[in-house]
C-alpha positions in Angstrom: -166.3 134.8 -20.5 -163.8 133.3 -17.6 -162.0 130.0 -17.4 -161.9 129.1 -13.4 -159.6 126.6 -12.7 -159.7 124.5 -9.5 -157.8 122.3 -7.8 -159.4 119.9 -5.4 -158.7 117.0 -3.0 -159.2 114.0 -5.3 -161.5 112.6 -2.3 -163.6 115.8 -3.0 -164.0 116.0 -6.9 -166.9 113.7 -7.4 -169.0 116.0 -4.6 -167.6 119.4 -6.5 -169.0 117.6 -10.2 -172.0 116.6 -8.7 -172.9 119.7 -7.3 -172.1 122.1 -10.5 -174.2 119.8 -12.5 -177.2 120.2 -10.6 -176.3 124.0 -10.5 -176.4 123.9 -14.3 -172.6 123.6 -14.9 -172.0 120.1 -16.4 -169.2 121.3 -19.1 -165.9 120.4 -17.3 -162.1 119.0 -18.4 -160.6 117.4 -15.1 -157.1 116.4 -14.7 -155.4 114.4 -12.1 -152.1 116.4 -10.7 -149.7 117.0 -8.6 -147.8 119.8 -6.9 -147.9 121.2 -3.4 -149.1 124.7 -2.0 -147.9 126.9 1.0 -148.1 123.4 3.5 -144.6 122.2 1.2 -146.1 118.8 1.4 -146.7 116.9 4.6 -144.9 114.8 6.7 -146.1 111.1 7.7 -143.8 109.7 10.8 -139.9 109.8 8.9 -141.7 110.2 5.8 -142.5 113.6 3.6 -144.2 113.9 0.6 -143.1 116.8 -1.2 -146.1 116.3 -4.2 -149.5 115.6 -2.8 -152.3 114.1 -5.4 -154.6 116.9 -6.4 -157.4 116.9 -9.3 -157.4 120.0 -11.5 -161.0 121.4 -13.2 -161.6 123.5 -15.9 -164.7 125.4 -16.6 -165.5 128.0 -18.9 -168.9 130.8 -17.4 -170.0 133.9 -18.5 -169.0 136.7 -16.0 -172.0 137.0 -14.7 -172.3 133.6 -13.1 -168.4 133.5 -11.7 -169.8 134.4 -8.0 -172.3 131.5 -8.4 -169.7 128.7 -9.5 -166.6 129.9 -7.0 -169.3 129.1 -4.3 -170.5 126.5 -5.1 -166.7 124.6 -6.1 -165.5 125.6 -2.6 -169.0 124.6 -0.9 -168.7 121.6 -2.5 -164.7 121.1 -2.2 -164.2 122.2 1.5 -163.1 119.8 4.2 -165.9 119.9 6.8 -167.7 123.6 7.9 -164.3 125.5 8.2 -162.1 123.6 5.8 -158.6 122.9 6.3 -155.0 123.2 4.7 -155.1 121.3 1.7 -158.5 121.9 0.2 -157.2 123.3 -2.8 -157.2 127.0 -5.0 -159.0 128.4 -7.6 -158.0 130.7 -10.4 -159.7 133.3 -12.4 -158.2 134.0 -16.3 -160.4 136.0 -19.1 -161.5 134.3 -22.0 -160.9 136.2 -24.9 -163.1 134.1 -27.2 -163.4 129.5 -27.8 -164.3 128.2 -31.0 -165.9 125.1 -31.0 -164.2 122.6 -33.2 -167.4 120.4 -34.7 -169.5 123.6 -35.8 -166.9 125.8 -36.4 -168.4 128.7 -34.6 -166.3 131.6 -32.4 -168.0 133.0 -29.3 -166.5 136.1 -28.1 -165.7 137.4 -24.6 -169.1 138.9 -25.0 -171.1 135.8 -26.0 -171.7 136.7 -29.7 -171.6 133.9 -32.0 -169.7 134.0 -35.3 -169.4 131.0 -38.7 -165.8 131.0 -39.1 -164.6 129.8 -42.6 -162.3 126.7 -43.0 
């Protein structure tokens, strides 16, 4: 498994959800952020803004499908055919193994399923 983390315009978000749930992908934790990349902010007339709003997803994949979602967040997140500075990042971690709280069950990095005792 791989947690890919993206960070998005906010104007672009609803297009990048949209377009991994119809691509089967609906399971996503989204947080609104701030920070600034290589740009440092931009400049408005006399004005700079050193933090620029940016949305932050989270989605956890098998390995196999991680081509198949990067594509599809930066087709979906891009600003017009070429994109433009500003348009976001994503990041690639492992995922050693989750364990979903209700059921109590651990899934591995290689998708096997396990009761775990409280």
């Amino acid at each position: 498994m791989i947690m890919i983390r993206a960070i998005v315009r906010p104007e672009r978000v609803n297009h990048v959800l949209e377009s991994l749930m119809a691509a089967g992908f609906p399971a996503i934790t989204r947080f609104s952020v701030v920070g600034r990349g290589k740009q440092r902010g931009i400049k408005i007339g006399e004005v700079t803004y050193d933090e620029i709003i940016k949305e932050l997803l989270f989605t956890v994949v098998k390995e196999s499908d991680r081509e198949y979602v990067v594509k599809t967040i930066i087709k979906a997140a891009r600003s017009g055919e070429k994109g433009a500075f500003g348009d976001g990042k994503i990041f690639i971690t492992p995922v050693e193994e989750s364990y979903t709280i209700s059921s109590g069950i651990r899934q591995n990095a290689a998708g096997e399923l396990e009761e775990v005792p409280v």
